[in-house]
N, CA, C and O atoms as a GROMACS GRO file, in nm:
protein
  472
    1UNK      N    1  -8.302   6.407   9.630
    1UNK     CA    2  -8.442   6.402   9.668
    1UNK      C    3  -8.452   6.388   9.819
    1UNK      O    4  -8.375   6.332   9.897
    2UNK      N    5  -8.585   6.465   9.845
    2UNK     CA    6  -8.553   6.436  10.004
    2UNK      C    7  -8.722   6.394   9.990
    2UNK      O    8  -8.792   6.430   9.895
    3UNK      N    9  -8.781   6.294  10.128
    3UNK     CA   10  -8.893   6.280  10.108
    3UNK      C   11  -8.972   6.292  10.258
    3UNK      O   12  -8.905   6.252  10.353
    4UNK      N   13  -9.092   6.338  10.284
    4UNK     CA   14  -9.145   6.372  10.440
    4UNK      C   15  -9.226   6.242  10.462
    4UNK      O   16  -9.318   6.265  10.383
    5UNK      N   17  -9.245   6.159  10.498
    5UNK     CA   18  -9.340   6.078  10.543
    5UNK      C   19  -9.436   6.110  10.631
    5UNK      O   20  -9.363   6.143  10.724
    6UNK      N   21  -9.543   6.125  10.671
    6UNK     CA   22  -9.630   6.162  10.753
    6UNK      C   23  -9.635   6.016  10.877
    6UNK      O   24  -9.692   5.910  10.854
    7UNK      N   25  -9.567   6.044  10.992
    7UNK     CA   26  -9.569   5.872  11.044
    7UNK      C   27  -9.620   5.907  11.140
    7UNK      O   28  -9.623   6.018  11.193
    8UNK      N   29  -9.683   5.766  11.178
    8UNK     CA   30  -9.738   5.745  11.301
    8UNK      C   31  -9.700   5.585  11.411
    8UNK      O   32  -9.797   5.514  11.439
    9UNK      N   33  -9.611   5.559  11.444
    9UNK     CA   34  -9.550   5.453  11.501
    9UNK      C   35  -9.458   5.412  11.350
    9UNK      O   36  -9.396   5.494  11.282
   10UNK      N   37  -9.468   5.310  11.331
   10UNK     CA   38  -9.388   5.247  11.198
   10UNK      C   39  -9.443   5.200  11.103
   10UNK      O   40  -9.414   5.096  11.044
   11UNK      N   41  -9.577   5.317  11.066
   11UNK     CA   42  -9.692   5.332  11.003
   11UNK      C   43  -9.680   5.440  10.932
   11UNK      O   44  -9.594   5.522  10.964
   12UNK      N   45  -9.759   5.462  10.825
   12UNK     CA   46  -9.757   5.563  10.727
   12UNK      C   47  -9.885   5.666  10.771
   12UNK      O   48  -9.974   5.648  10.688
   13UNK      N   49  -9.911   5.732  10.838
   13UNK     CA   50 -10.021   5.828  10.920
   13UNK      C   51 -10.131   5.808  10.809
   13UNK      O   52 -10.098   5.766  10.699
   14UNK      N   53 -10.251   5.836  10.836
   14UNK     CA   54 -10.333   5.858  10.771
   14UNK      C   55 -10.383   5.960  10.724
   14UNK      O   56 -10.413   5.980  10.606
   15UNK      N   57 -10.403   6.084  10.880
   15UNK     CA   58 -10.365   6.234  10.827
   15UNK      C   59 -10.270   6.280  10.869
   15UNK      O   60 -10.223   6.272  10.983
   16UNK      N   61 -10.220   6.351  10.747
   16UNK     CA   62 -10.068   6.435  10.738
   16UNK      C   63 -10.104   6.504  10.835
   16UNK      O   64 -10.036   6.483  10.936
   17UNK      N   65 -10.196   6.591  10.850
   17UNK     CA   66 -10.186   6.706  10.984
   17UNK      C   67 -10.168   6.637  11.079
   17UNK      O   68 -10.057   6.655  11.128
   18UNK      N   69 -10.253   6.535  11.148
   18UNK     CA   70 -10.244   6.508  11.245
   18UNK      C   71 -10.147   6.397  11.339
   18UNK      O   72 -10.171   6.359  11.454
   19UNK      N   73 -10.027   6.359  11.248
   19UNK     CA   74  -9.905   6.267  11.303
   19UNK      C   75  -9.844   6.267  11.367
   19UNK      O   76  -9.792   6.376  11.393
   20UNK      N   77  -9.809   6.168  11.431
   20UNK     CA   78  -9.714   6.195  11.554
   20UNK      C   79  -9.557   6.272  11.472
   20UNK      O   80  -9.490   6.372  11.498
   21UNK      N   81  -9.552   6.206  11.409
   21UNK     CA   82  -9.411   6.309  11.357
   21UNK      C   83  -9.369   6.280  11.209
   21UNK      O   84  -9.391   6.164  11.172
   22UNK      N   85  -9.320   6.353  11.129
   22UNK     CA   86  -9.226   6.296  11.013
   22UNK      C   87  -9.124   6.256  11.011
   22UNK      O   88  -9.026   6.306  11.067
   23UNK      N   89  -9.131   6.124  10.923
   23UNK     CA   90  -9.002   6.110  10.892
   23UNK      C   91  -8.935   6.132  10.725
   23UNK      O   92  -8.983   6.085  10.622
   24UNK      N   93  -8.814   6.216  10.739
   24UNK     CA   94  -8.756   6.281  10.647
   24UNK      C   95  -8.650   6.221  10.572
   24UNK      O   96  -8.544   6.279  10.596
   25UNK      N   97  -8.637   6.123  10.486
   25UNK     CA   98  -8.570   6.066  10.389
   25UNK      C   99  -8.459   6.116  10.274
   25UNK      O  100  -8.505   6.164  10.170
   26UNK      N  101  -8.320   6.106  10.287
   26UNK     CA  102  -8.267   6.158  10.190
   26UNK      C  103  -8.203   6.067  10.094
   26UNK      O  104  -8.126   5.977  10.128
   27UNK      N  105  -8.233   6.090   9.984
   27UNK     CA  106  -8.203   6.004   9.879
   27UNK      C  107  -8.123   6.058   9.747
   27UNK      O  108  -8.158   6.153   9.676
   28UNK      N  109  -8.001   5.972   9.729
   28UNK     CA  110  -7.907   5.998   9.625
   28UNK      C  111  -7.834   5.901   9.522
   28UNK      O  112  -7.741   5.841   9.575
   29UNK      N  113  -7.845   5.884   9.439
   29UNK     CA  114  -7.833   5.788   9.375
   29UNK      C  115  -7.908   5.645   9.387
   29UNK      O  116  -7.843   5.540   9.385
   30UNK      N  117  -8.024   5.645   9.397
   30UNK     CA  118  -8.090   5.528   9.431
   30UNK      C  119  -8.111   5.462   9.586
   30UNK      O  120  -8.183   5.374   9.631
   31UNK      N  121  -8.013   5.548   9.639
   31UNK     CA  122  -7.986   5.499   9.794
   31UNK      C  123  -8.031   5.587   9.902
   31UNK      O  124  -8.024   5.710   9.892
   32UNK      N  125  -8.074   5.531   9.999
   32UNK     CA  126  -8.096   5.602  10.152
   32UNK      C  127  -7.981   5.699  10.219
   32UNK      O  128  -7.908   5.656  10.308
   33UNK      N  129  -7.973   5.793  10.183
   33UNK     CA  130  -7.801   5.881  10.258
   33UNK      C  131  -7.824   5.921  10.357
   33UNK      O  132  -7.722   5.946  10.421
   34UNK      N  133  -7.956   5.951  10.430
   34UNK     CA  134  -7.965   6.019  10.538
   34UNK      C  135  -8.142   6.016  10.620
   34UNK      O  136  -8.243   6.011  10.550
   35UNK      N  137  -8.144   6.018  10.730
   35UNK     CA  138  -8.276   5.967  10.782
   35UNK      C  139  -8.315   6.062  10.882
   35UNK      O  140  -8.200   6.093  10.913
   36UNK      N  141  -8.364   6.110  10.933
   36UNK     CA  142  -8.436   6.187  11.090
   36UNK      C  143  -8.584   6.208  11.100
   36UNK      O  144  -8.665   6.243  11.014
   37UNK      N  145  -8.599   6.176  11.225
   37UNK     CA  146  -8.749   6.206  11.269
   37UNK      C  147  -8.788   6.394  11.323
   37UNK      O  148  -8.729   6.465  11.404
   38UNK      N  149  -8.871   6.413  11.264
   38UNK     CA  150  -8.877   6.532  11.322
   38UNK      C  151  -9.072   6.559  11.373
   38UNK      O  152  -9.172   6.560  11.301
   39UNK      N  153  -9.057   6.580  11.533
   39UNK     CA  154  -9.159   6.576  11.563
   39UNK      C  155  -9.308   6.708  11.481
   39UNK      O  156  -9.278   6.819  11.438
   40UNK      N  157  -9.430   6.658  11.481
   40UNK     CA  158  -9.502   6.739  11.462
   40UNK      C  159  -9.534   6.854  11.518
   40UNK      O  160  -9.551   6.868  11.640
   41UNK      N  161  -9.547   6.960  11.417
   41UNK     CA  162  -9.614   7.099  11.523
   41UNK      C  163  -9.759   7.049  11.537
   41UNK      O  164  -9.821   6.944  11.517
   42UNK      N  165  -9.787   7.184  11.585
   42UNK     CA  166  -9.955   7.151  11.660
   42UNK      C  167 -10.018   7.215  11.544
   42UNK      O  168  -9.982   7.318  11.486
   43UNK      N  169 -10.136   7.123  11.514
   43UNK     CA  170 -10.219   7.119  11.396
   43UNK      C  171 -10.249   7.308  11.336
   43UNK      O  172 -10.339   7.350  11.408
   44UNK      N  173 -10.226   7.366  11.285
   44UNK     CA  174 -10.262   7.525  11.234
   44UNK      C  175 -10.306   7.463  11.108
   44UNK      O  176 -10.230   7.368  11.086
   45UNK      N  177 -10.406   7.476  11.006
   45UNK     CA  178 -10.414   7.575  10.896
   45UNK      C  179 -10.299   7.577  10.816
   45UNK      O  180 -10.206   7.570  10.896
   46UNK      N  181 -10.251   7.582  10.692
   46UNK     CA  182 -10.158   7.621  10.635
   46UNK      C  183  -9.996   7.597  10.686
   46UNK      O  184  -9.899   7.605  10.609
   47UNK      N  185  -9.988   7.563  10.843
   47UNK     CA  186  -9.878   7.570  10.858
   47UNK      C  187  -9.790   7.461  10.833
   47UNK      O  188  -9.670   7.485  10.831
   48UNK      N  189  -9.822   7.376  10.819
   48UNK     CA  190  -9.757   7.246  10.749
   48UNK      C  191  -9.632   7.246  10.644
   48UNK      O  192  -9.511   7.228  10.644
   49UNK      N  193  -9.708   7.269  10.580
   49UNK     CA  194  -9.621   7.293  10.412
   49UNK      C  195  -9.513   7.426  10.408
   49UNK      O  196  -9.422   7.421  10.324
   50UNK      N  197  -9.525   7.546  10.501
   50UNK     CA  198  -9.425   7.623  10.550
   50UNK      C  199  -9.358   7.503  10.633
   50UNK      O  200  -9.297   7.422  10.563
   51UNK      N  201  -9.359   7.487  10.732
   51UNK     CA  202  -9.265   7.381  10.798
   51UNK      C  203  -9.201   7.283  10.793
   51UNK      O  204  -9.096   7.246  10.846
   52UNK      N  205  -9.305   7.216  10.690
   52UNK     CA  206  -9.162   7.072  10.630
   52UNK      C  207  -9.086   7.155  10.504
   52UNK      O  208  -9.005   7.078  10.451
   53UNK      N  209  -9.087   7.278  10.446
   53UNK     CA  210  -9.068   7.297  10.296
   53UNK      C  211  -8.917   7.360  10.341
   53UNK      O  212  -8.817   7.376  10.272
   54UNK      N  213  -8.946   7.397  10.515
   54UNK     CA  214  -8.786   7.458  10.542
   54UNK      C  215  -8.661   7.385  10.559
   54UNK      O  216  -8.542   7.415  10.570
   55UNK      N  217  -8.759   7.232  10.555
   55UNK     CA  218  -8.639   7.113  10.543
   55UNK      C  219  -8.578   7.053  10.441
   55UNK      O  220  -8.507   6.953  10.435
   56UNK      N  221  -8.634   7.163  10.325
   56UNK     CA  222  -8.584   7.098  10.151
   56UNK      C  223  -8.658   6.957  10.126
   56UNK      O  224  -8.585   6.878  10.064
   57UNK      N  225  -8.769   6.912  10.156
   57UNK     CA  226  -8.806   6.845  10.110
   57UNK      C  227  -8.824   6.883   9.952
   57UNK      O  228  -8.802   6.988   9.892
   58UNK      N  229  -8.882   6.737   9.903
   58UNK     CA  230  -8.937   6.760   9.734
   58UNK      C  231  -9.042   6.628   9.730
   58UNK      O  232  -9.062   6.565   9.626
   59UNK      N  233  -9.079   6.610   9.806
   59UNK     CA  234  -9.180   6.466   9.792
   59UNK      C  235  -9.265   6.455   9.971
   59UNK      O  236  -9.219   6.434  10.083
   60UNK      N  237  -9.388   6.479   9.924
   60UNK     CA  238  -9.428   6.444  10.085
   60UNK      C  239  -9.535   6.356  10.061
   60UNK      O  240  -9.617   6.361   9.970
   61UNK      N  241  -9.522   6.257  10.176
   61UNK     CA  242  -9.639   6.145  10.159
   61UNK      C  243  -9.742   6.081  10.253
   61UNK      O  244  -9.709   6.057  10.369
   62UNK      N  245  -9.827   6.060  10.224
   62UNK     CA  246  -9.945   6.043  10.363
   62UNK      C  247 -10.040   5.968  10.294
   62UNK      O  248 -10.043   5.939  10.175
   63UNK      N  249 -10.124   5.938  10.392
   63UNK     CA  250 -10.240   5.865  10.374
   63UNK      C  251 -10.332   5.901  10.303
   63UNK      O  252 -10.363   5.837  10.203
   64UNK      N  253 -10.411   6.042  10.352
   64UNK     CA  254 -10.460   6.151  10.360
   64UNK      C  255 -10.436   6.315  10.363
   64UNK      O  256 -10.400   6.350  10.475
   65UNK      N  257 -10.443   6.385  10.304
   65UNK     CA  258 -10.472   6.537  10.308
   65UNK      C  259 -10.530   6.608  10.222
   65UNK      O  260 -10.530   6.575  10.103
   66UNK      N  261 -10.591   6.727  10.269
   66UNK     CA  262 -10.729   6.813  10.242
   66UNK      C  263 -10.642   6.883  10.092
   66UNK      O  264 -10.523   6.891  10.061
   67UNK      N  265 -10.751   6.917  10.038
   67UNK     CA  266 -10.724   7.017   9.910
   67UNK      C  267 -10.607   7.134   9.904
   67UNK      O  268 -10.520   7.145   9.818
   68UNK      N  269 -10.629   7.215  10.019
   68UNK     CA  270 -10.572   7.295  10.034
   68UNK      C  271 -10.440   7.304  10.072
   68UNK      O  272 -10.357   7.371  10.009
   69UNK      N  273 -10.414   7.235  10.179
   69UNK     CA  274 -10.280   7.143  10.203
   69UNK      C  275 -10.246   7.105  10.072
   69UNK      O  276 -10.163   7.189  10.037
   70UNK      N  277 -10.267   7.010   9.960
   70UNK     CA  278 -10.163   6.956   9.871
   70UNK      C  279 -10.193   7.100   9.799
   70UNK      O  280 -10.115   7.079   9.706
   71UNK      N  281 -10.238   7.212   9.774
   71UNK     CA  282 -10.208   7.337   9.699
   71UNK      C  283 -10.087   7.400   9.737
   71UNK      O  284 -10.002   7.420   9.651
   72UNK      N  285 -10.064   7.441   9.884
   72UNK     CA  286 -10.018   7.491   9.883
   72UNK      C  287  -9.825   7.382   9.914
   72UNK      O  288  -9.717   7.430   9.948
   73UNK      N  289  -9.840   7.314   9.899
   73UNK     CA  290  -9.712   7.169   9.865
   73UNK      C  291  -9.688   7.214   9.759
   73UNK      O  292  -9.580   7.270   9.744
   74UNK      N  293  -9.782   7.203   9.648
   74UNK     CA  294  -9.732   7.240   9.487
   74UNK      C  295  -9.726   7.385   9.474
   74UNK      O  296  -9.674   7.406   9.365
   75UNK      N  297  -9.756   7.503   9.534
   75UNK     CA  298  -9.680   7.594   9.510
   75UNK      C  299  -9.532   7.641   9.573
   75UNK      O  300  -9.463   7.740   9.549
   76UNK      N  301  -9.510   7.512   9.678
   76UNK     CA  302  -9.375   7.551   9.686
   76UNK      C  303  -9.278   7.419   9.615
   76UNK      O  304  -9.166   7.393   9.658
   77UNK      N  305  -9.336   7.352   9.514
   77UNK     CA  306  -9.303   7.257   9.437
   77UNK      C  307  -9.235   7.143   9.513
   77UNK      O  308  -9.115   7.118   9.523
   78UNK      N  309  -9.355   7.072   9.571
   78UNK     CA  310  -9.348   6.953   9.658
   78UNK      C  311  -9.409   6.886   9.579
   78UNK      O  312  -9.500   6.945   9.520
   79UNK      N  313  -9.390   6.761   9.550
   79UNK     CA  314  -9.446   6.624   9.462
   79UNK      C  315  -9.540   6.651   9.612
   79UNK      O  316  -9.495   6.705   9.713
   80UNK      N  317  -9.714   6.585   9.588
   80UNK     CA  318  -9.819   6.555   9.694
   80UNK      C  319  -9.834   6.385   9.641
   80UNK      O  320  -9.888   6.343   9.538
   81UNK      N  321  -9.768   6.310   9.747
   81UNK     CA  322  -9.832   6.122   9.667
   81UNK      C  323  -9.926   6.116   9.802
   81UNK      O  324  -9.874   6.116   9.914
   82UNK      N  325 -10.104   6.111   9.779
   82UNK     CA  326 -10.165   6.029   9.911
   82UNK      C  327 -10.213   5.892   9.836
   82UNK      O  328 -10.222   5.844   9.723
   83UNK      N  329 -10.239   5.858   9.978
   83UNK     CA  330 -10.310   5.734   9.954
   83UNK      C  331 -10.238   5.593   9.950
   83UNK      O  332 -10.261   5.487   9.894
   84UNK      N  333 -10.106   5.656  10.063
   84UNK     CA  334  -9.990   5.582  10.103
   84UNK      C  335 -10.106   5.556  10.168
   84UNK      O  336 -10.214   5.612  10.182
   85UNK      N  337 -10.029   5.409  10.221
   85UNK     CA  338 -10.024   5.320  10.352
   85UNK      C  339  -9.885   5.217  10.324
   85UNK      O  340  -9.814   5.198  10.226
   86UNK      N  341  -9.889   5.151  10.494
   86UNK     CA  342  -9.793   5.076  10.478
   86UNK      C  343  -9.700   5.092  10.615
   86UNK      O  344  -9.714   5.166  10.712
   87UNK      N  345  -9.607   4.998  10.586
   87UNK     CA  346  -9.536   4.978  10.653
   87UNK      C  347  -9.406   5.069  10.662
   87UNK      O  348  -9.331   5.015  10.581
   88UNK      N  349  -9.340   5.176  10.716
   88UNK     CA  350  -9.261   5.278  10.697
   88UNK      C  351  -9.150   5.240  10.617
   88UNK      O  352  -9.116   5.314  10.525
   89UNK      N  353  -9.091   5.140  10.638
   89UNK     CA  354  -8.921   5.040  10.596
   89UNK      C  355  -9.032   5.033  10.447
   89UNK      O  356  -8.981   5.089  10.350
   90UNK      N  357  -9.144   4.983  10.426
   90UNK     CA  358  -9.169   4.908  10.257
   90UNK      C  359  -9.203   5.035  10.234
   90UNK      O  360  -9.174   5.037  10.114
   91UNK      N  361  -9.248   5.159  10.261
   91UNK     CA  362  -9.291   5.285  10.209
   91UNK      C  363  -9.189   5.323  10.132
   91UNK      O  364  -9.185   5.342  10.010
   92UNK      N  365  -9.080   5.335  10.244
   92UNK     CA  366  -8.916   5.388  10.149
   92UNK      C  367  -8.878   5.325  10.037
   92UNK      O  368  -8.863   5.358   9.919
   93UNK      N  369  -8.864   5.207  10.114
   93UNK     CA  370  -8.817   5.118   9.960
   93UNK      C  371  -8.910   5.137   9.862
   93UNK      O  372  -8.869   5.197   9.763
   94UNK      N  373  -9.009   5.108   9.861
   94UNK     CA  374  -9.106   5.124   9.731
   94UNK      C  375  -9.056   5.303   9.648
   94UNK      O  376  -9.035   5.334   9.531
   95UNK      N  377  -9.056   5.359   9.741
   95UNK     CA  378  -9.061   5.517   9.694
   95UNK      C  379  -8.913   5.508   9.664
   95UNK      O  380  -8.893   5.624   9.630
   96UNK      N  381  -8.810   5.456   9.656
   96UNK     CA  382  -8.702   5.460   9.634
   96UNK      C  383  -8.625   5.355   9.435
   96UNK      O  384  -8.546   5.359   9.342
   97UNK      N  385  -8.756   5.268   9.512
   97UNK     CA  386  -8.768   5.158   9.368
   97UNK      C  387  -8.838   5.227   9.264
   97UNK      O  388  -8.830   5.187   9.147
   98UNK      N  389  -8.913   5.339   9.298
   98UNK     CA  390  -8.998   5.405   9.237
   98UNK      C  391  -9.141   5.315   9.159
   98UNK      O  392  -9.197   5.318   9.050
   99UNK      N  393  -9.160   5.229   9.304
   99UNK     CA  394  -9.297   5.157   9.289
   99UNK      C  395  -9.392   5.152   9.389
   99UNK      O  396  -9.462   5.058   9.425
  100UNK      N  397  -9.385   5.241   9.420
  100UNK     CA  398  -9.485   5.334   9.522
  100UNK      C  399  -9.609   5.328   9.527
  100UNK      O  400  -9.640   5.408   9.439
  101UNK      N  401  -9.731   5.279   9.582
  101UNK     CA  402  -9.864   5.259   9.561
  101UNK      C  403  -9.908   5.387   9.564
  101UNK      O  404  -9.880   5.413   9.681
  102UNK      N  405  -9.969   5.511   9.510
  102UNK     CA  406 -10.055   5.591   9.573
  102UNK      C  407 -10.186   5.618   9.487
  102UNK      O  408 -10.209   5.572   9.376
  103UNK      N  409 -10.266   5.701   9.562
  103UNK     CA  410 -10.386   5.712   9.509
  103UNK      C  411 -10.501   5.803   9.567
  103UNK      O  412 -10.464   5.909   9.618
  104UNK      N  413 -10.599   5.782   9.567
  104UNK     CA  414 -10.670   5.877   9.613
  104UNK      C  415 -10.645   5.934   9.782
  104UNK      O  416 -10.619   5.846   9.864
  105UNK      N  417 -10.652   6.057   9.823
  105UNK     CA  418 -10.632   6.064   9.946
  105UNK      C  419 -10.758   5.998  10.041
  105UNK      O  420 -10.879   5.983  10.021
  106UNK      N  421 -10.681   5.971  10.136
  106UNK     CA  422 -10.805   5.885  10.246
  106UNK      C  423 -10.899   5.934  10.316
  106UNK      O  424 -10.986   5.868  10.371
  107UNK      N  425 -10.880   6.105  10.317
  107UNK     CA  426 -10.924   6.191  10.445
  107UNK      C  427 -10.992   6.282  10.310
  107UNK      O  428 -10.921   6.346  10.232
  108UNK      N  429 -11.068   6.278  10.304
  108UNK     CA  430 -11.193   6.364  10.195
  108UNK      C  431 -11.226   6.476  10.276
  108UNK      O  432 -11.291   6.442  10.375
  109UNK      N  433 -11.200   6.617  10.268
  109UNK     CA  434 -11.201   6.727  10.338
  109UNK      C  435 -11.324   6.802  10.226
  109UNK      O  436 -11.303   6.839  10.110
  110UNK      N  437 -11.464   6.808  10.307
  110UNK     CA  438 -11.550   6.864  10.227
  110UNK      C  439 -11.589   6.988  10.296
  110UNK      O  440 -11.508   7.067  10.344
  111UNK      N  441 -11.694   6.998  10.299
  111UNK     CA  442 -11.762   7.085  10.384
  111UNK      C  443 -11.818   7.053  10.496
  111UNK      O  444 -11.840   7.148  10.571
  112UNK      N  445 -11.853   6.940  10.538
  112UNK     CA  446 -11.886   6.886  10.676
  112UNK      C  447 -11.806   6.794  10.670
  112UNK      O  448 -11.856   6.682  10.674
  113UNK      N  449 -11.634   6.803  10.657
  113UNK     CA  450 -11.524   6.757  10.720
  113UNK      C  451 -11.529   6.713  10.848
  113UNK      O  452 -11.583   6.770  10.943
  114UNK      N  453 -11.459   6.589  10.848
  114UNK     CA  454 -11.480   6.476  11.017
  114UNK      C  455 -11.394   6.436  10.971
  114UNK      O  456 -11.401   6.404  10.853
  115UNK      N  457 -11.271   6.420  11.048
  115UNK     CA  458 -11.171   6.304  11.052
  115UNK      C  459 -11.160   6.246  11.160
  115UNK      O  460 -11.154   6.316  11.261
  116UNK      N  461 -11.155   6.112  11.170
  116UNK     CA  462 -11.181   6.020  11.271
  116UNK      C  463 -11.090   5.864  11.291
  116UNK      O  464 -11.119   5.755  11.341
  117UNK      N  465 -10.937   5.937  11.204
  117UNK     CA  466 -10.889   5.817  11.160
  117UNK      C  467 -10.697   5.836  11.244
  117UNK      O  468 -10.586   5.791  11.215
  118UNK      N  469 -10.766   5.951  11.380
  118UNK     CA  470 -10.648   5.896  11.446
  118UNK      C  471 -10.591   5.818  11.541
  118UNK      O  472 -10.469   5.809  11.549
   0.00000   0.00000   0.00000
C-alpha cells in the first residue's frame, strides 16, 4: 500500500489541491517501509490524480476535495478517505492501525464554490 497525504506543515491540508506538498507513505506488512515528501504542482483541473497516480499510490487523503477530483482517483482505483484532519505522525498511524477517522469532505465544491481554508 502506498498512501498520499495532502500536507500542509505537520498538518493534514484541508484542500488536496491546494497543499504545500504530499506526503507519500509506504506500507508493508503493517509497517512504515518508506516515506518522501513530494512538493505540489500548481493547482490545474484534473491534474492531480494524473500526478500522484504516477507514484503508485492506492490511498489518498485530505481534508477536503471536490467531486470531480475523488472521480477521477476512483477511476484510476485510488481509495478517496476525506475528512482527515490531524496531526501527520497520528494520521499514519491511525491509517496504518486501520483506525482512521474520515468523513465527509470539508471543502463542499458547488456551484458558487469558495475555498477559504488556506
Amino acid at each position: 500500500m502506498k498512501i498520499a497525504i495532502a500536507t500542509d506543515g505537520n498538518s493534514v491540508a484541508q484542500h488536496f489541491g491546494r497543499c504545500e506538498q504530499y506526503t507519500l507513505v509506504s506500507i508493508e506488512d503493517g509497517e512504515e517501509i518508506g516515506r518522501e515528501n513530494v512538493l505540489s504542482p500548481e493547482h490545474q483541473p484534473g491534474i492531480l490524480p494524473l500526478f500522484l497516480s504516477a507514484y503508485n499510490i492506492t490511498h489518498i487523503a485530505a481534508g477536503g476535495m471536490g467531486p470531480k477530483a475523488q472521480e477521477l482517483f476512483v477511476e484510476k482505483n485510488i481509495q478517496v478517505m476525506v475528512g482527515v484532519s490531524g496531526i501527520l505522525e497520528n494520521v499514519i498511524e491511525d491509517f496504518i492501525q486501520g483506525s482512521l477517522t474520515i468523513g465527509e469532505s470539508l471543502c463542499e465544491h458547488g456551484p458558487d464554490h469558495v475555498c477559504d481554508h488556506e
